[in-house]
C-alpha positions as protocol buffer text, in pm:
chain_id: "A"
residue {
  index: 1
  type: UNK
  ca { x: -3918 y: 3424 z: -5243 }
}
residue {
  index: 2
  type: UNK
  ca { x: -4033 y: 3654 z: -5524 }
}
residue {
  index: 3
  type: UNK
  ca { x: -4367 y: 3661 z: -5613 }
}
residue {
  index: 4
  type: UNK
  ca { x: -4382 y: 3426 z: -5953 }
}
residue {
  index: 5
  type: UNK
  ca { x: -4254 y: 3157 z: -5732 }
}
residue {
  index: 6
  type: UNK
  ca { x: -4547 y: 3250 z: -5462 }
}
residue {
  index: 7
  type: UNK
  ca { x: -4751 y: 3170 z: -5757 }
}
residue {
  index: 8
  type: UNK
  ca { x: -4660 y: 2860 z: -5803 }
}
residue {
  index: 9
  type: UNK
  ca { x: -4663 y: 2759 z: -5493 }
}
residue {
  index: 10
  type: UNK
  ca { x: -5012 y: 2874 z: -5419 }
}
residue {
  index: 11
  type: UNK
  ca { x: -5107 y: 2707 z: -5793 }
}
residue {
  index: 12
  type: UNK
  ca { x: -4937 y: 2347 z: -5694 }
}
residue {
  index: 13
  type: UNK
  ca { x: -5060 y: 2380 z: -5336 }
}
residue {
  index: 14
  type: UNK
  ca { x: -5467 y: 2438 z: -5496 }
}
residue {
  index: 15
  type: UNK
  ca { x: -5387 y: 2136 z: -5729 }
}
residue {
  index: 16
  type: UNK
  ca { x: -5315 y: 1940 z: -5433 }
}
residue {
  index: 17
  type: UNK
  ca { x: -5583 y: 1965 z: -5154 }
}
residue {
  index: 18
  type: UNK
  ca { x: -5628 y: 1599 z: -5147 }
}
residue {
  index: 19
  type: UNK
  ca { x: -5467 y: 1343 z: -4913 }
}
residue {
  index: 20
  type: UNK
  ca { x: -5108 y: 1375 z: -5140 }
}
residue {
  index: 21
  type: UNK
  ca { x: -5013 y: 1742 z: -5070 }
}
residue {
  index: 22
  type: UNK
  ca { x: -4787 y: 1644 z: -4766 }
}
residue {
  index: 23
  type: UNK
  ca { x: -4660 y: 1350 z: -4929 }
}
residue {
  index: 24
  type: UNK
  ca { x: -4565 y: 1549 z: -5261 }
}
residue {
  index: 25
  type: UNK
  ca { x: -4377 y: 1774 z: -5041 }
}
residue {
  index: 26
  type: UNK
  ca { x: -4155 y: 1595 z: -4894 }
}
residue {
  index: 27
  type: UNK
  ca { x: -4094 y: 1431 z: -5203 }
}
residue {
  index: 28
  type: UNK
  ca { x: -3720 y: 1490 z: -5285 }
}
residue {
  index: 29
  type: UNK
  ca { x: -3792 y: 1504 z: -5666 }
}
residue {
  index: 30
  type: UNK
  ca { x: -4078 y: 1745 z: -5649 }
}
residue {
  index: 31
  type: UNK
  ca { x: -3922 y: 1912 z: -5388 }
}
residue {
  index: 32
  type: UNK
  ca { x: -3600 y: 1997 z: -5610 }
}
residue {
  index: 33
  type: UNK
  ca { x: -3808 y: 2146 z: -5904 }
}
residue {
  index: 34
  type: UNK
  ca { x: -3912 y: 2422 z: -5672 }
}
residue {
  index: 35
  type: UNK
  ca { x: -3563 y: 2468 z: -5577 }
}
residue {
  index: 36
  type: UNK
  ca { x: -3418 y: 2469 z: -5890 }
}
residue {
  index: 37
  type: UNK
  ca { x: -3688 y: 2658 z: -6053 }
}
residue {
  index: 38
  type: UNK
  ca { x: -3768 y: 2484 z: -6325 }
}
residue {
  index: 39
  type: UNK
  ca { x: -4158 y: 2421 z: -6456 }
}
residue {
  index: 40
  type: UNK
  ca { x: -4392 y: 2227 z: -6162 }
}
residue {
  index: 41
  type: UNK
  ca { x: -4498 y: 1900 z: -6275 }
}
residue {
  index: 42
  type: UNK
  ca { x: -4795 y: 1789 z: -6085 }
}
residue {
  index: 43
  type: UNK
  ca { x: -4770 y: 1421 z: -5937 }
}
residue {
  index: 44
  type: UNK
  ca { x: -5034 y: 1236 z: -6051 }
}
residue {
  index: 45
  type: UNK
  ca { x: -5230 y: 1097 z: -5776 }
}
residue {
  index: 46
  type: UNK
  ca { x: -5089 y: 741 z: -5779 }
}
residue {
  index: 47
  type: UNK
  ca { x: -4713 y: 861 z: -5805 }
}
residue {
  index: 48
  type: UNK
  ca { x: -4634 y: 600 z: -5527 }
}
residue {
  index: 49
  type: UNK
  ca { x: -4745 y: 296 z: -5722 }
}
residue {
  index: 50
  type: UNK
  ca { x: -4432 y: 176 z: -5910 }
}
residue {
  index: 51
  type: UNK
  ca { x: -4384 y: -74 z: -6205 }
}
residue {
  index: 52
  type: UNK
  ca { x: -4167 y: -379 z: -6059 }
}
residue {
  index: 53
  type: UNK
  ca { x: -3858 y: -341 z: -6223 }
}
residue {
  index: 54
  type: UNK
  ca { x: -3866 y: 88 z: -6180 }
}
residue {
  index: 55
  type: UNK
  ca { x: -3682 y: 238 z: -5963 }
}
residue {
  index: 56
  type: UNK
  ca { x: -3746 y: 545 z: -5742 }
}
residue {
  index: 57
  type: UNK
  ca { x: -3466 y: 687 z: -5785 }
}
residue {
  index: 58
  type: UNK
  ca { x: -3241 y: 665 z: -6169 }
}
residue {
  index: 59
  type: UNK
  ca { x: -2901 y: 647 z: -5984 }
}
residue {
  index: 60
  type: UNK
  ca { x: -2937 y: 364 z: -5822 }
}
residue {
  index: 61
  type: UNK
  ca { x: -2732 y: 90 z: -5972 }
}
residue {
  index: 62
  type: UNK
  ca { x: -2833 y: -316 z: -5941 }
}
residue {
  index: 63
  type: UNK
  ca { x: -2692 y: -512 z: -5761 }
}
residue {
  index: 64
  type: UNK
  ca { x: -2503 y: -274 z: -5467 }
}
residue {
  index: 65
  type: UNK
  ca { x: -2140 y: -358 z: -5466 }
}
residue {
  index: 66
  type: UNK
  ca { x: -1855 y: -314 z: -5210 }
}
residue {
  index: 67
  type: UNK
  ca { x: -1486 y: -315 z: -5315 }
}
residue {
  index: 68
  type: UNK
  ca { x: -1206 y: -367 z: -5108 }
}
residue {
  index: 69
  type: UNK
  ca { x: -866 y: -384 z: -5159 }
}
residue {
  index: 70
  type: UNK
  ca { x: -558 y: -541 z: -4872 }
}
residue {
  index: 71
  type: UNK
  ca { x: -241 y: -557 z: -4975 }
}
residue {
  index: 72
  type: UNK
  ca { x: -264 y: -914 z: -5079 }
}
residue {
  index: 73
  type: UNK
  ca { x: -587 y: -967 z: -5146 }
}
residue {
  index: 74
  type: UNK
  ca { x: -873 y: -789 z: -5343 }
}
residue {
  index: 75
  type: UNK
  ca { x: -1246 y: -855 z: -5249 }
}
residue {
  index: 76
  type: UNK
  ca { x: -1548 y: -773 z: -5425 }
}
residue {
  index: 77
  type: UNK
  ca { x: -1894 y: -825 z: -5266 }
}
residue {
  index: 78
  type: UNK
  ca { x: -2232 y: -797 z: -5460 }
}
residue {
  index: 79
  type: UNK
  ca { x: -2556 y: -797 z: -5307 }
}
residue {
  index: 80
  type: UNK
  ca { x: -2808 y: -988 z: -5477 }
}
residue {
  index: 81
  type: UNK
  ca { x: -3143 y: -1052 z: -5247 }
}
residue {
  index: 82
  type: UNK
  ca { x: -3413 y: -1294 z: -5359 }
}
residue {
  index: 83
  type: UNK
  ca { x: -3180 y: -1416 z: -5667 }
}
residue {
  index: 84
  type: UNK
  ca { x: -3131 y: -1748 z: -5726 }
}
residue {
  index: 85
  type: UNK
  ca { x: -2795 y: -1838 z: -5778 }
}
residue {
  index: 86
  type: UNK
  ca { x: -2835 y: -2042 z: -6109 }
}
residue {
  index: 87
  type: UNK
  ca { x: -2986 y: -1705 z: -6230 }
}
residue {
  index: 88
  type: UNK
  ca { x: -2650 y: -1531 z: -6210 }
}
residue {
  index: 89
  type: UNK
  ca { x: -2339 y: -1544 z: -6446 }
}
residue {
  index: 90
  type: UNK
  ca { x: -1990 y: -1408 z: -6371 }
}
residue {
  index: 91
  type: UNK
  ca { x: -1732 y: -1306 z: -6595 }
}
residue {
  index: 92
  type: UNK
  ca { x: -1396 y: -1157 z: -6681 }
}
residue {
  index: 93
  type: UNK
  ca { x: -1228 y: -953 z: -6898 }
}
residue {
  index: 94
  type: UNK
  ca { x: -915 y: -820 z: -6872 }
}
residue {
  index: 95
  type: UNK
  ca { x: -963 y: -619 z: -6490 }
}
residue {
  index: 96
  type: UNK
  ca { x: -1351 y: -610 z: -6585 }
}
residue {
  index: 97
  type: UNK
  ca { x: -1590 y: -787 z: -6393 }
}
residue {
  index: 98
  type: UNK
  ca { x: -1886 y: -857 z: -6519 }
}
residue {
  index: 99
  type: UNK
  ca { x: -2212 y: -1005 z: -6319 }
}
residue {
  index: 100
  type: UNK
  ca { x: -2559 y: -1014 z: -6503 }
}
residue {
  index: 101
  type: UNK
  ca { x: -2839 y: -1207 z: -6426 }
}
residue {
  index: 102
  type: UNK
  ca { x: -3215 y: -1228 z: -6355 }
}
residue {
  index: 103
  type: UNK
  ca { x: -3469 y: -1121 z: -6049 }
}
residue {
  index: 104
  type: UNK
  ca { x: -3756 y: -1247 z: -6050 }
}
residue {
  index: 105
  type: UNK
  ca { x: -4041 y: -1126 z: -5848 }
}
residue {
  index: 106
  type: UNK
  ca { x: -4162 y: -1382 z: -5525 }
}
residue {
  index: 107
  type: UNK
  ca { x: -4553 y: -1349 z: -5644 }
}
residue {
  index: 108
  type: UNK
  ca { x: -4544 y: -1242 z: -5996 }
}
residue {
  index: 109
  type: UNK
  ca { x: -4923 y: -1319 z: -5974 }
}
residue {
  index: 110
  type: UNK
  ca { x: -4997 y: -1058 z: -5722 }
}
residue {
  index: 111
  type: UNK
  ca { x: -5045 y: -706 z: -5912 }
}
residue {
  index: 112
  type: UNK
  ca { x: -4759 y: -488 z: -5750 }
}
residue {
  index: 113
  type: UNK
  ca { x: -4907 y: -176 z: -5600 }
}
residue {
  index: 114
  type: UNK
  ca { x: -4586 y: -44 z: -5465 }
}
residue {
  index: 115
  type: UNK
  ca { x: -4228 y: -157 z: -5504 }
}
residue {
  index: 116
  type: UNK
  ca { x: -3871 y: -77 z: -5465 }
}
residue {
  index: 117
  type: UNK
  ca { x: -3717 y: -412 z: -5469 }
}
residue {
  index: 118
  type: UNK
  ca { x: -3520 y: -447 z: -5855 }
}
residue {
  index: 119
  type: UNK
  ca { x: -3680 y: -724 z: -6051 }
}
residue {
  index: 120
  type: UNK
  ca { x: -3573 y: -803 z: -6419 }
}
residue {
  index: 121
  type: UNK
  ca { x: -3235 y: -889 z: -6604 }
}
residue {
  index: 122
  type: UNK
  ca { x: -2936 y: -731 z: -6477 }
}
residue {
  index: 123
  type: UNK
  ca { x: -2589 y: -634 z: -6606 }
}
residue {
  index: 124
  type: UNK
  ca { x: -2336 y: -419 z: -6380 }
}
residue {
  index: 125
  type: UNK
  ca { x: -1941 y: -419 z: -6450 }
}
residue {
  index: 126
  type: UNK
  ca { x: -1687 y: -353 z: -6194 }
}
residue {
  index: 127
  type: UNK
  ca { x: -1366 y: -264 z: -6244 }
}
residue {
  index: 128
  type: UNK
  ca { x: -1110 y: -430 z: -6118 }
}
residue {
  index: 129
  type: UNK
  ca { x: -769 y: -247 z: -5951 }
}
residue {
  index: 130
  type: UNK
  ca { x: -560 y: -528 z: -6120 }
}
residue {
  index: 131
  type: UNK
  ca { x: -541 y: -778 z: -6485 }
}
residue {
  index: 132
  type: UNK
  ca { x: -627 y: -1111 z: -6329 }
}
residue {
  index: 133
  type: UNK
  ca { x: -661 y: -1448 z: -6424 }
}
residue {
  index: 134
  type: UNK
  ca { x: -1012 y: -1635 z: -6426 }
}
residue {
  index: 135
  type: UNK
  ca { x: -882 y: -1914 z: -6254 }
}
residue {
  index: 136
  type: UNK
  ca { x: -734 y: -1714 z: -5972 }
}
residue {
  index: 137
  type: UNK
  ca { x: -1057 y: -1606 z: -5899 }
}
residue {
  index: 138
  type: UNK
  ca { x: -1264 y: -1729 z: -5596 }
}
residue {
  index: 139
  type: UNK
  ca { x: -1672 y: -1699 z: -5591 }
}
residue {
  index: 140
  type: UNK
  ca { x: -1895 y: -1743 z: -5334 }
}
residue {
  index: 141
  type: UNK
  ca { x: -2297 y: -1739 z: -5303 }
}
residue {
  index: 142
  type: UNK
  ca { x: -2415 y: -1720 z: -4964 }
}
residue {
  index: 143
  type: UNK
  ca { x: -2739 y: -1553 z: -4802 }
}
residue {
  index: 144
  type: UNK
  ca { x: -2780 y: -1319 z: -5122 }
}
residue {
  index: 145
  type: UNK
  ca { x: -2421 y: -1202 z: -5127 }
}
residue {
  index: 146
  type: UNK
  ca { x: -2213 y: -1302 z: -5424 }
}
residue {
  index: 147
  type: UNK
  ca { x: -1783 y: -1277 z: -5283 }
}
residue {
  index: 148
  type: UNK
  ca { x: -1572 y: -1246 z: -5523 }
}
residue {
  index: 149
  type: UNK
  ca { x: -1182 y: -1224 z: -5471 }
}
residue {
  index: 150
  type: UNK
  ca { x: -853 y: -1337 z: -5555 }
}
residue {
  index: 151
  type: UNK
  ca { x: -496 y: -1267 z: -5415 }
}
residue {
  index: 152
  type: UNK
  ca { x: -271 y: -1040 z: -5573 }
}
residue {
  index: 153
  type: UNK
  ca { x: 49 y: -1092 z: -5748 }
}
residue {
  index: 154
  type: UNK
  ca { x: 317 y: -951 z: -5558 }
}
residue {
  index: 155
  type: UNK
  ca { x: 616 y: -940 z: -5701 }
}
residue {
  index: 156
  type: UNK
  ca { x: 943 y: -887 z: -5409 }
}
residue {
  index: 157
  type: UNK
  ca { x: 1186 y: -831 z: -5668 }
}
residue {
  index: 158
  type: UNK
  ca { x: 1616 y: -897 z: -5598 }
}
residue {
  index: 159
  type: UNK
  ca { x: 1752 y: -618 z: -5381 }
}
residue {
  index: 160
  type: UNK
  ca { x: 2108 y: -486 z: -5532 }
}
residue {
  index: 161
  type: UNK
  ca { x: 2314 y: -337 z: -5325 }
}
residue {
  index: 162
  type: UNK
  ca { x: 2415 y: 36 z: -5418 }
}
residue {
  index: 163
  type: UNK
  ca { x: 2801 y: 108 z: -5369 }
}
């Protein structure tokens, strides 16, 4: 470690005595500023407290998918917790699937002092491994879990014989 980033370290560490210090090091994003060595920038001291509707981290996507893919059959599973089902809409275009929808928070008259739970309008497209049909498409709700999935087309065509 040369001795600007010793610096630094000491400065952050001074700026820190409270309670957070601990917490701001282990904090993967503050963390990765000293390893990348870029600029500090101090936490403030209620960096835990987050907006409903933030999340912690900017890659993560809403709602979590899982795709799977058989032979015959192509499934697509989206997690949705705590949405309501008429608060979802499903479409299709082409092999694009699109789900979009609303969260809505359980107590929106409690003040939120910490959250990572998603809450807000949503919009996420998945593509598809095939063109399908809307009406060869089956859709589920159950226990938060949208299933989505339909059976492939697949075509056994004449054999010819080769002489």
């Amino acid at each position: 470690m040369d001795m600007e980033k010793l610096k630094q370290w000491l400065e952050m560490a001074k700026n820190m005595q409270g309670g957070d210090f601990w917490n701001n090091i282990f904090d993967q994003e503050f963390a990765q500023q000293f390893m990348n060595e870029t600029p500090f920038k101090t936490p403030n001291a209620h960096s835990n407290r987050q907006q409903p509707g933030t999340d912690l981290k900017s890659e993560r996507t809403f709602p979590a998918i899982d795709l799977m893919e058989g032979e015959e059959e192509v499934m697509v599973v989206i997690e949705l917790p705590g949405v309501l089902k008429e608060n979802i809409e499903l479409g299709l275009n082409g092999n694009i699937l699109t789900v979009k929808g609303r969260a809505l928070p359980i107590h929106p008259h409690l003040k939120y002092t910490y959250s990572e739970r998603f809450y807000g309008e949503f919009n996420r497209q998945i593509t598809l491994p095939d063109t399908v049909n809307p009406q060869d498409i089956s859709a589920k709700f159950w226990n938060g879990l949208l299933i989505v999935s339909y059976q492939r087309f697949v075509q056994k065509g004449e054999i010819i014989p080769i002489e």
